[in-house]
C-alpha positions in Angstrom: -10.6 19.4 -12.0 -10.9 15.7 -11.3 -8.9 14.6 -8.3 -6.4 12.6 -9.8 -5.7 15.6 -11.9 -5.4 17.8 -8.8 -3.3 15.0 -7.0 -0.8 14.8 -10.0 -0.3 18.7 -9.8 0.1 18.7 -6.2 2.8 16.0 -6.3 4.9 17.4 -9.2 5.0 21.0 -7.3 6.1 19.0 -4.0 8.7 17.5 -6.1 9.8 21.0 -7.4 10.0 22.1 -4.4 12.1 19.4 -2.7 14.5 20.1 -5.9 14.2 23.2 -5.4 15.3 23.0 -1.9 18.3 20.2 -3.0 19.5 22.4 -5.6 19.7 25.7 -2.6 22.2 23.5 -0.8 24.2 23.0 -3.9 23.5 26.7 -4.9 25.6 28.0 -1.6 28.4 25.4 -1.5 29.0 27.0 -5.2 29.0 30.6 -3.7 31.5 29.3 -1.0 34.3 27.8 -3.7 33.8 31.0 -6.2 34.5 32.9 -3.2 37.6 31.0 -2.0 38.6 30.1 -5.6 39.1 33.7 -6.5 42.0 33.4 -8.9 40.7 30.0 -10.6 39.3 30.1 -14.4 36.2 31.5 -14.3 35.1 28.6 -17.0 35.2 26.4 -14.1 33.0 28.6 -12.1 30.4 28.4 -14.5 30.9 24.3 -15.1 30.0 24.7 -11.6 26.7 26.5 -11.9 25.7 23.7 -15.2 26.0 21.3 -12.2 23.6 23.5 -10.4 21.5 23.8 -13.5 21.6 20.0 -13.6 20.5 19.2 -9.7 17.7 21.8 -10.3 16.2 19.8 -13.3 17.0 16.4 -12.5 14.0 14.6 -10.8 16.7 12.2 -9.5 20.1 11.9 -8.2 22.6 9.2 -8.0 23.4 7.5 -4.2 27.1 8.1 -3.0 28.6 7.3 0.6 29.5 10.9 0.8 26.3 12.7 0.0 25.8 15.6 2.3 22.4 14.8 2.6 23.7 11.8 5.1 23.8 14.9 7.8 20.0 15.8 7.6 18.6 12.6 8.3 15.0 14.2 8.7 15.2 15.7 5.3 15.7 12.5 3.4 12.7 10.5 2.1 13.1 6.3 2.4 14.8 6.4 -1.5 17.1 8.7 0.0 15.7 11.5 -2.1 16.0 15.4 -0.6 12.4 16.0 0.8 12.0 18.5 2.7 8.3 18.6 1.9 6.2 15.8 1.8 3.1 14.8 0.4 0.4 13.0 2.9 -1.6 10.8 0.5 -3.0 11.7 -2.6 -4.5 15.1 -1.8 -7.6 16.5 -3.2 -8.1 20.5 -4.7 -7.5 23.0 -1.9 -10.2 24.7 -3.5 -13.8 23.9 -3.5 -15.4 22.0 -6.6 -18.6 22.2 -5.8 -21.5 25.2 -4.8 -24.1 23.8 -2.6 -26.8 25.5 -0.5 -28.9 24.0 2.4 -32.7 25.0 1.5 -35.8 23.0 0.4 -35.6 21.0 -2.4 -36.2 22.7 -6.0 -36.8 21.2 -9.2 -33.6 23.9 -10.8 -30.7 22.0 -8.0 -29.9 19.1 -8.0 -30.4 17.4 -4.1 -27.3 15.9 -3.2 -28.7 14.5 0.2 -31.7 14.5 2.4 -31.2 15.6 5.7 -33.0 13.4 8.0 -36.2 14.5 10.5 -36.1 18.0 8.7 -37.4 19.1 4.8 -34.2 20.4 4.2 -31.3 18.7 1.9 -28.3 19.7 0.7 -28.4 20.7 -3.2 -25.9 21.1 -5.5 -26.0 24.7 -7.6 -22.9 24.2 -9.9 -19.5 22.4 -10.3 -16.5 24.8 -10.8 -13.0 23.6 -11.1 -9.8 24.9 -9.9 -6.6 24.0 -9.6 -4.8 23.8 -5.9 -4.1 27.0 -4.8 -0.3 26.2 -4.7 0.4 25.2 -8.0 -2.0 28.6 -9.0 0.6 31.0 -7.5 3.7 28.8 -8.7 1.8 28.9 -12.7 1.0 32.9 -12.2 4.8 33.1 -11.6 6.4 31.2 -14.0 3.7 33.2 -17.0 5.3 36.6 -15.3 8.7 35.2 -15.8 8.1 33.7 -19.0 6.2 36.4 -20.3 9.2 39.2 -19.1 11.4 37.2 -21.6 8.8 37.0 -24.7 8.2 40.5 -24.6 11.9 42.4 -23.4 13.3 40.1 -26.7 9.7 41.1 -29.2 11.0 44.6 -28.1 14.3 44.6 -28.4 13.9 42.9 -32.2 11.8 45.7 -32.8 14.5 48.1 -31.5 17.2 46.8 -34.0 14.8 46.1 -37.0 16.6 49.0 -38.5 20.1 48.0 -39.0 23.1 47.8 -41.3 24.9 44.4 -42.3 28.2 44.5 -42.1 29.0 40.9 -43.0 28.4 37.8 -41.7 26.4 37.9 -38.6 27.6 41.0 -37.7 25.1 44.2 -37.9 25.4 47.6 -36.9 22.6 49.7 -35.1 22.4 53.4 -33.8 19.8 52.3 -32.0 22.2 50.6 -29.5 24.0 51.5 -26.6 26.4 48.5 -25.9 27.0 45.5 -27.8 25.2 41.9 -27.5 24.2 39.1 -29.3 20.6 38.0 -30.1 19.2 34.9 -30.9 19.6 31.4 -30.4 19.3 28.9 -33.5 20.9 31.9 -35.4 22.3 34.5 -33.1 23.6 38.2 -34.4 25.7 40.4 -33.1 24.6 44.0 -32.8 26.9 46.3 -32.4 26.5 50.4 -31.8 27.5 52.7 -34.5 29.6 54.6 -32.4 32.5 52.1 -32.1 35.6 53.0 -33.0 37.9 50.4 -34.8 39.6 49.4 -32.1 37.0 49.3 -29.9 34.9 46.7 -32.5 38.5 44.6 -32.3 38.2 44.0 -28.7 34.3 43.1 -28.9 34.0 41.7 -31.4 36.6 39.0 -30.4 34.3 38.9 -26.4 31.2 38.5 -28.4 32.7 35.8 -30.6 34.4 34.0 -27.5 30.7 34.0 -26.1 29.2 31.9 -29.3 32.1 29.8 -29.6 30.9 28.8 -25.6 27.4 28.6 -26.5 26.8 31.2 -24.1 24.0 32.8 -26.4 22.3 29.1 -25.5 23.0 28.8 -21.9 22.2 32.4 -20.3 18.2 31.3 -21.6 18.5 28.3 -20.5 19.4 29.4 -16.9 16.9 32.1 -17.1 14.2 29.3 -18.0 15.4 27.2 -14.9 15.0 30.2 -13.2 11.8 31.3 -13.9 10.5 27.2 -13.5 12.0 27.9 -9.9 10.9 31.3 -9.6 10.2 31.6 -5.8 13.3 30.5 -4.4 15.6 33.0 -3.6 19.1 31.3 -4.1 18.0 30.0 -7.6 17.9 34.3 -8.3 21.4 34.9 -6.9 23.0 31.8 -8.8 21.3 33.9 -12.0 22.7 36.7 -11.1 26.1 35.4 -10.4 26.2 32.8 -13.6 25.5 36.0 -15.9 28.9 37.9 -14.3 31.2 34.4 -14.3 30.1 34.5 -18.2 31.1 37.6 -18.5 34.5 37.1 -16.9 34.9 34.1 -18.8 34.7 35.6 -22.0 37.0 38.1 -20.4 39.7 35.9 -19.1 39.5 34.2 -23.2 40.1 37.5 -24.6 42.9 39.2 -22.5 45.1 35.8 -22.4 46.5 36.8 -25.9 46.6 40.9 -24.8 49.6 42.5 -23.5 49.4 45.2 -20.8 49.0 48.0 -23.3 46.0 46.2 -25.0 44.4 45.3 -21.3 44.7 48.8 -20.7 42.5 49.8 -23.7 40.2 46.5 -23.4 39.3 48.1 -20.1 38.7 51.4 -21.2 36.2 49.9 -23.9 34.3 47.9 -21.3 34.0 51.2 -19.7 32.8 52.9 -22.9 30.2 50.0 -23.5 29.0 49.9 -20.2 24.9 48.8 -20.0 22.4 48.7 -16.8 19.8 46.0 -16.9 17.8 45.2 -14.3 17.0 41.3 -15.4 18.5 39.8 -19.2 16.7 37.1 -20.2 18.5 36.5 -23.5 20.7 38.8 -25.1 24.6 38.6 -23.8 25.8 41.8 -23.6 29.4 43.0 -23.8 29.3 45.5 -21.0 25.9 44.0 -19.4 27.3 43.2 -15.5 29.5 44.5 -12.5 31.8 46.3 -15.2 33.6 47.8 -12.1 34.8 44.2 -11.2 35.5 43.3 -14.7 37.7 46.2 -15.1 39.7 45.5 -11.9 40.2 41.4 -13.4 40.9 42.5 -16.5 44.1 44.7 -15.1 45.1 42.5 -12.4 45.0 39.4 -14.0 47.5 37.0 -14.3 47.7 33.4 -15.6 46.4 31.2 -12.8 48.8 28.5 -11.5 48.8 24.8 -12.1 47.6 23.9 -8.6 44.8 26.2 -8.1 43.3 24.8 -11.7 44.0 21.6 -10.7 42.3 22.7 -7.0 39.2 24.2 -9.4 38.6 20.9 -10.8 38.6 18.8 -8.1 36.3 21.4 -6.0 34.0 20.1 -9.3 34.3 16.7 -8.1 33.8 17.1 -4.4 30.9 19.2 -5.3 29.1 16.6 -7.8 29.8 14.0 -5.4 28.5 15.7 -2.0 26.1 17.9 -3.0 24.6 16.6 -6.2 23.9 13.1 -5.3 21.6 11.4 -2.4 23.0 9.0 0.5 23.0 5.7 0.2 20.1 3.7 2.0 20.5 0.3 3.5 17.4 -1.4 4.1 15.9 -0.9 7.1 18.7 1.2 9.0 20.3 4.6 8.5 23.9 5.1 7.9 23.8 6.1 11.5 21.9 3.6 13.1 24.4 0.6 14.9 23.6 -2.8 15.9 22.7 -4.7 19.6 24.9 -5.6 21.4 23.6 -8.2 22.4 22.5 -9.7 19.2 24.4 -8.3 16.3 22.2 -9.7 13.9 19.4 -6.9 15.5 19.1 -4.0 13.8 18.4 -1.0 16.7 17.6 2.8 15.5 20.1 5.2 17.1 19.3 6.9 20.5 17.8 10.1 18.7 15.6 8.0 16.4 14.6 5.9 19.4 13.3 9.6 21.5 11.4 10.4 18.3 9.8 7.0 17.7 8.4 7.0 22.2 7.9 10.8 21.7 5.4 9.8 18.3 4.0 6.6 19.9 3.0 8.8 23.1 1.6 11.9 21.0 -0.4 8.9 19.0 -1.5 6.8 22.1 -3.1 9.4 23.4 -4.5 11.8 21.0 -5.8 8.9 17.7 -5.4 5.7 19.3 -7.4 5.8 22.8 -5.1 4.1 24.4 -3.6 5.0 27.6 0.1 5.5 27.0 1.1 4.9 30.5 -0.4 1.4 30.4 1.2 0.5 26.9 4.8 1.9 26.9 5.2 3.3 30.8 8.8 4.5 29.5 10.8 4.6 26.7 13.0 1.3 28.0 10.4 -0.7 27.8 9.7 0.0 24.4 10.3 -2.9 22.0 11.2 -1.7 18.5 11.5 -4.1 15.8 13.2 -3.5 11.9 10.5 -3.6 9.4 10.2 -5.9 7.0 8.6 -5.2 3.6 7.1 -8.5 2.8 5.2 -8.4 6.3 3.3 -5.4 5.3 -0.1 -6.1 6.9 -3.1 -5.8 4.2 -5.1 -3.8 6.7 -2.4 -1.1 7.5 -3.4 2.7 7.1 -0.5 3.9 5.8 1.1 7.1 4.1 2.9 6.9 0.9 6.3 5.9 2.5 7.4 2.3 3.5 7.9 1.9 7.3 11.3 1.7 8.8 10.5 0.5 12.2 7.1 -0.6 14.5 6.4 -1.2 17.8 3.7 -3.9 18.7 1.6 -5.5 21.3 -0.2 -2.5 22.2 -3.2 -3.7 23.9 -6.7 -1.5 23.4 -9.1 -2.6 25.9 -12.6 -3.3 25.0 -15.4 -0.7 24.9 -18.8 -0.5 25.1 -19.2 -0.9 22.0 -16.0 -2.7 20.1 -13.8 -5.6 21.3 -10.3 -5.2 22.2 -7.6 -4.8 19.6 -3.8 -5.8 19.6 -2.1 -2.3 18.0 0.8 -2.4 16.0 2.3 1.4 15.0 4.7 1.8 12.2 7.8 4.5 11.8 9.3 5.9 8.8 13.0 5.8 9.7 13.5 9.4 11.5 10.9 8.1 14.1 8.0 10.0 12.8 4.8 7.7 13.0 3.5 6.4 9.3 1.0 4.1 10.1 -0.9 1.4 12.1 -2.7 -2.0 12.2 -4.9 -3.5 14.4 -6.2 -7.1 14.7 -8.9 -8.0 17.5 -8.5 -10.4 20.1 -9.4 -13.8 20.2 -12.8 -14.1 22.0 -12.9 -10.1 23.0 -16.5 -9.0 23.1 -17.9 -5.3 23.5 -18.0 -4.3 27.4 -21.9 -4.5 26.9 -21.8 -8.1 25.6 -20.0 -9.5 28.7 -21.4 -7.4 31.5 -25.1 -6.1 30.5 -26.3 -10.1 29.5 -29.3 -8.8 28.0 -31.4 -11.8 27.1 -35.3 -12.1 25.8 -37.4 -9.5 25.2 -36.1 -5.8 26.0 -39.1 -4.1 25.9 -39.3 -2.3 29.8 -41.4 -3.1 32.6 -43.6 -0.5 33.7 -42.0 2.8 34.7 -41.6 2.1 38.3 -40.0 5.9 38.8 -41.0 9.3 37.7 -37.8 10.8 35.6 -36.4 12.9 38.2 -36.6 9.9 40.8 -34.4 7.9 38.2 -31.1 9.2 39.9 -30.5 5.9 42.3 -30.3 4.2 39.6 -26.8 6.1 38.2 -25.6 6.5 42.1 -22.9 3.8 41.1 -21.8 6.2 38.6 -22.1 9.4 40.4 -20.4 8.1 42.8 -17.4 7.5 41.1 -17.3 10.9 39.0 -17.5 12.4 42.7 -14.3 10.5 43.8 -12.9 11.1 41.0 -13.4 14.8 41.2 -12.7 14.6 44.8 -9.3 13.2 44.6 -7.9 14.5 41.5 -7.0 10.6 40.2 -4.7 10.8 37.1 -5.5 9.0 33.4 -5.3 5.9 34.3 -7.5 5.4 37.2 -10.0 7.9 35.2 -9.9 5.6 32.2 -10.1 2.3 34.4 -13.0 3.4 35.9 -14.9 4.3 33.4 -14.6 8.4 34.2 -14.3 10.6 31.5 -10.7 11.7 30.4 -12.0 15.7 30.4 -12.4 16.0 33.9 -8.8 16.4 33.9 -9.2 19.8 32.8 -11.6 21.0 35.6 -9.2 20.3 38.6 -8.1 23.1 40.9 -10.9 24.8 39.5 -13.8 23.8 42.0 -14.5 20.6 39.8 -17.6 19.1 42.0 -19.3 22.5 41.2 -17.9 23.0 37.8 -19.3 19.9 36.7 -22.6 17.6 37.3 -24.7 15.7 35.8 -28.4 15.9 33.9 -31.4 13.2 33.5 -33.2 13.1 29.9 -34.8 10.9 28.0 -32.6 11.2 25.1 -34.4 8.6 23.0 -38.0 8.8 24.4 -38.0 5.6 25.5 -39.5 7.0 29.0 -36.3 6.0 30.8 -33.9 8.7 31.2 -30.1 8.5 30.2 -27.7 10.1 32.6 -25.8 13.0 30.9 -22.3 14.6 32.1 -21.3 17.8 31.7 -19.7 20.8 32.0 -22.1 23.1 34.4 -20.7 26.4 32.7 -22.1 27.3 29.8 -18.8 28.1 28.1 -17.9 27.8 24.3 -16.0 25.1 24.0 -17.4 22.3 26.8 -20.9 24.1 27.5 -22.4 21.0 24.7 -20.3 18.7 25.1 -21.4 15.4 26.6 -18.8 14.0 28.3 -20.4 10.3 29.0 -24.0 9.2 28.5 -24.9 6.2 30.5 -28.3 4.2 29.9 -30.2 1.9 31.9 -31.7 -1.3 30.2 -34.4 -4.2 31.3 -32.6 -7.3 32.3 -34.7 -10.7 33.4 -37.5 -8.3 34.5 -35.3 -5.2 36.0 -33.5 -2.5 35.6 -29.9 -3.9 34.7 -26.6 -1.8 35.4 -26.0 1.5 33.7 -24.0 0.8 30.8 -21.6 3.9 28.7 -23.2 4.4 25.6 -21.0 7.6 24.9 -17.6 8.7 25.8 -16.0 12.2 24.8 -12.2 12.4 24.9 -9.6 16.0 23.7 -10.7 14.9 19.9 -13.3 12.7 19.8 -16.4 14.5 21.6 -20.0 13.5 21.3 -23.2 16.0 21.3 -27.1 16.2 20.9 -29.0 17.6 18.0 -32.7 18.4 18.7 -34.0 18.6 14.9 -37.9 18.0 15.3 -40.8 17.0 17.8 -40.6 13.8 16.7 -38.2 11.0 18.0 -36.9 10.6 14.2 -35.5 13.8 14.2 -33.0 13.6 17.6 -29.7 12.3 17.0 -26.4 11.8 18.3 -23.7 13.8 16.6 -19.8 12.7 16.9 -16.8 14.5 15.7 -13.2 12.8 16.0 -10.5 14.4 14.8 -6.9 12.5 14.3 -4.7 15.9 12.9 -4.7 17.6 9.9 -5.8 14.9 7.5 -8.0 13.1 9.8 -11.6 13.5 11.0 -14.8 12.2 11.1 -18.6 13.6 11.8 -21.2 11.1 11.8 -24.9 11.3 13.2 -26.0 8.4 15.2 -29.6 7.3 16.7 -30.3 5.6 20.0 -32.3 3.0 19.6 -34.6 1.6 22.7 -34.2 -2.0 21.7 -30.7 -1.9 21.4 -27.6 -1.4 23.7 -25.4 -0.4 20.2 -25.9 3.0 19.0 -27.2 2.9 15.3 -25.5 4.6 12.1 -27.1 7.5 10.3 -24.8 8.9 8.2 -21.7 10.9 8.2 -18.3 12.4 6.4 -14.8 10.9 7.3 -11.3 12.5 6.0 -8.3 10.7 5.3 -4.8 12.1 2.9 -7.6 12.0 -0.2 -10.0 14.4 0.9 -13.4 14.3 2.4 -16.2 10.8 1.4 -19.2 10.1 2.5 -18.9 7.4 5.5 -20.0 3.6 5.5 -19.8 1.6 8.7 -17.7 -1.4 8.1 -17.1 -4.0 10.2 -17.5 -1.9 13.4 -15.4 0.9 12.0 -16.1 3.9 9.7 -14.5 3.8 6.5 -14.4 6.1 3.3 -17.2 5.5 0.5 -18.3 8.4 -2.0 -15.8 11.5 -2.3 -17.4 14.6 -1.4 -16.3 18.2 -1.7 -15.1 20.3 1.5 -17.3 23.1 0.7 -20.3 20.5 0.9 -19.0 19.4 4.2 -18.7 22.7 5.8 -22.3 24.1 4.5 -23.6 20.7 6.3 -21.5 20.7 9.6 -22.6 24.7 10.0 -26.0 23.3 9.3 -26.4 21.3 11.8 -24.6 22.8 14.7 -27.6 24.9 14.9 -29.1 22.3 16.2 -27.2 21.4 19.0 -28.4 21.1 22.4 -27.4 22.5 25.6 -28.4 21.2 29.0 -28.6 22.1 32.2 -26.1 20.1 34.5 -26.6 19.6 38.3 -23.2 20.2 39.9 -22.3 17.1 41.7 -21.7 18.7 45.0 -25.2 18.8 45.5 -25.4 14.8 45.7 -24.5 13.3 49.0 -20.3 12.4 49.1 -20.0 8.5 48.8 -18.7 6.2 51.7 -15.2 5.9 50.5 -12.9 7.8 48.4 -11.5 6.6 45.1 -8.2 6.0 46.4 -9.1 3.5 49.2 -10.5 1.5 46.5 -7.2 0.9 45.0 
């Protein structure tokens, strides 16, 4: 199935569901009023459940000031729309499409891509389609439920095939237990042959009562609606509860005109025609439901007064206007949200939105954005929140499907090695939850390695003054500060200003200075070693990661400074694949991860000639699925759609490849001079 296709599926079951879960709310304030409206009309009742039916169907709802929905906030999209489930983008099958298989190239597959330094590629057997797995299980149900009905009615038509006419629409069956009506352009009543004459008096005139309500036309209808919303539970008790008020209707119709005698013997023939059915799609039955509580109406009841209709009707109202309609949303704010005092004219979110929105910027600063969140919003007070305006929608924004409420800007990324720094904007939908961001770099910000390494002329190196294991002075500078670091226990921010990886955080109180150390290889045979950190224990989840790789470069004739080539953070670690003999086949492997819907994997080569790290290739994922990736503008971006399966035959590929070294603890290096914190 193409993804469009797929997408369009996806967004039509979110929006049953979300319906699904409007139309609950509506489902128990019904069961609330029958329950306190006892002694109403039961044809009010079952107006009430066609409002139900309505809110279940309707893709939308009208906006009223006194819409329910105002309470749940959280649950209300920006069109003020029920949505407790939300869509993230345009979504892609949750199934694989395609069958691929790492091997050789052969003439009978189709090679989808070469993998580089090795004869292998990645080659495409065949292209299935499915649908989502989702809207599978919600089609298998609704065929069950639709397929129930087809055949209990094919079956029941056969049952009566042979019956009498008596006149009109009126037939008469042995075949038949209790009476009911089938059909729906031309329903027939069927009645058992075992009715005395009575008895056919007092059903037939419940039977008619039920055509002259249409109820022959309604009870399939709800049983469609039903089987539509299939797997939620409430929509199966308002069934359930719809068939008995149309019973009782019918009921209350017949018995107005009755006298006590005649009630008497209308409940005895109830009792007579009493039928157990597990699930009626479309026949309505004379003595189908709850006959016990039918019987006990029946005798007790009495013509309801004035006020309690008039109480019956209005609960209608209230009920339309609360619970089938969607709060009113005033741009930019909440119902809830007030103004500044100091500037009136200043929209502020309220103090819960505000938590949420620091609680999200926080969560984002430091898991997606690599930005220190102590150094952008130190506390919540400081945090400027602006109202967003549509028209200032940034063209560069990535953005879910929802237009932001709020945004907080001037959040400052500081260059790194190899990117400039960027001015960060983040963007709120209007419960606080973050939406979105832009970025825009800053005026005359260069890469770390343009402004400090000054690499001019020719970089080919001098002679190799140093065997590689005598290349260690060189890093001391860097050493040196991992040992302070590791020595002191410094937090985030003086790890992240001095250029010390963010995971050592994880290794203290846990003898960090043996725990982790560092490793000299020539990475890029270029005969000068790069100096590797790492994790010392061979462990599954750090024992390959490299937490920083730092590389020495010629500068006017000497060695220059070690410059960060590579920094691992909690989602965005680096490691080394070892594919071949040769140079060509060693690359640098990154995976960044930013949730659910977000992730990248990309190989990258080190160059000798050049500080920047090179692009090989790679897979990013956004809301759409999985693409091939494209380096654009010093930032990956999304190019040819690819499928997951393809992805995860390739990632499991070439994880076999990885390398693990051997890391020196760092307590075997002499302590430096000072300690980190009498540098600050």
């Amino acid at each position: 199935m193409p993804t469009g296709r797929a997408s369009e599926m996806n967004a039509l079951l979110i929006k049953l569901l979300n319906m699904s879960a409007a139309g609950s709310v509506m489902i128990l304030a019904v069961v609330v009023l029958r329950a306190l409206l006892k002694k109403a009309p039961r044809w009010i009742i079952c107006a009430m459940w066609a409002l139900v039916a309505i809110r279940l169907i309707c893709p939308t709802s009208i906006a009223s000031p006194v819409s329910a929905f105002r309470a749940t906030p959280f649950f209300v999209s920006e069109s003020g729309e029920v949505e407790l489930f939300r869509q993230v983008g345009v979504g892609e099958p949750m199934l694989a499409v395609d069958t691929v298989q790492i091997e050789r190239p052969r003439t009978n597959a189709e090679t989808i891509r070469e993998i580089p330094g090795t004869p292998y590629a990645v080659t495409q057997r065949s292209h299935d389609t499915y649908l989502p797995p989702l809207v599978q299980a919600h089609l298998l149900g609704l065929t069950a439920m639709l397929l129930y009905a087809i055949v209990s009615t094919l079956l029941l038509r056969r049952k009566v095939s042979i019956s009498l006419r008596q006149r009109g629409n009126i037939r008469v069956c042995d075949e038949v237990a209790s009476p009911f009506i089938l059909g729906i352009l031309r329903p027939v009543i069927y009645l058992p042959s075992s009715l005395s004459e009575e008895e056919k008096r007092f059903v037939l005139a419940h039977e008619r009562a039920h055509l002259r309500r249409l109820d022959h036309v309604w009870k399939p209808l709800g049983f469609l609606i039903l089987s539509v919303h299939w797997f939620n539970p409430f929509c199966w008790l308002a069934y359930v509860l719809l068939c008995r008020d149309i019973e009782l209707a019918c009921d209350e119709k017949v018995i107005r005109e009755l006298g006590r005698a005649e009630r008497a013997a209308y409940s005895q023939t109830l009792l007579n025609c009493s039928a157990h059915r597990i699930l009626a799609a479309c026949p309505v039955a004379f003595g189908e439901t709850d006959v016990k509580t039918r019987v006990k109406a029946v005798l007790n009841y009495k013509k309801p007064a004035f006020w309690i209709v008039l109480a019956a009707a209005l609960s209608c109202i209230v009920l339309v206007a609360c619970f089938a309609t969607k709060p009113i949303q005033e741009p930019g704010r909440l119902p809830d949200q007030g103004l500044s005092p100091d500037n009136p004219a200043v929209e502020v979110p309220a103090p819960d939105i505000r938590q949420n929105i620091y609680n999200s910027l926080v969560g984002w600063l430091n898991v997606s954005a690599g930005i220190d969140p102590e150094l952008a919003v130190p506390n919540m007070e400081q945090m400027d929140i602006q109202p967003f305006a549509e028209d200032d929608l940034p063209r560069n924004m990535f953005y879910e499907n929802v237009t932001p409420t709020w945004f907080v800007g001037g959040l400052m990324k500081p260059a790194t090695m190899l990117a400039p720094a960027y001015i960060v904007t983040a963007y709120f939908d209007h419960t606080g939850r973050i939406v979105g961001f832009a970025s825009e770099e800053v005026e005359g910000s260069v890469p770390l390695y343009e402004a400090d390494a000054q690499i001019t002329g020719d970089s080919t190196p001098p002679p190799d003054p140093f065997g590689v294991t005598d290349y260690l002075p060189e890093y001391r500078e860097v050493t040196d500060k991992y040992i302070r670091a590791l020595s002191d226990e410094i937090d985030g921010t003086r790890l992240y200003e001095d250029g010390v990886s963010i995971l050592v955080r994880n290794f203290y109180n846990q003898n960090p200075l043996q725990r982790l150390g560092y490793a000299l290889v020539d990475l890029n045979q270029d005969g000068r070693p790069e100096l590797i950190i790492g994790s010392v224990d061979n462990d599954e989840f750090y024992g390959n990661i490299l937490f920083d790789v730092y590389r020495l470069f010629p500068a006017l004739g000497h060695y220059g400074p070690p410059l960060k080539t590579v920094e691992s953070m909690e989602r965005d670690r680096w490691y080394y694949l070892n594919m071949g003999p040769d140079s060509a086949s060693k690359f640098l492997l990154n995976e960044a991860s930013g949730g659910a819907s977000r992730g990248e994997w990309t190989l990258w080569k080190m160059d000798p000639n050049q500080v920047q790290l090179v692009f090989v290739q790679g897979f990013v994922k956004n809301e759409s699925g999985w693409f091939t990736a494209k380096l654009v503008n010093g930032e990956m971006a999304a190019d040819q759609p690819i499928s997951e399966k393809e992805v995860a035959e390739t990632k499991r590929f070439i994880d076999s490849f990885k390398v693990r070294f051997s890391f020196i603890p760092f307590e075997t290096i002499s302590a430096p001079s000072a300690s980190l914190a009498d540098l600050y």
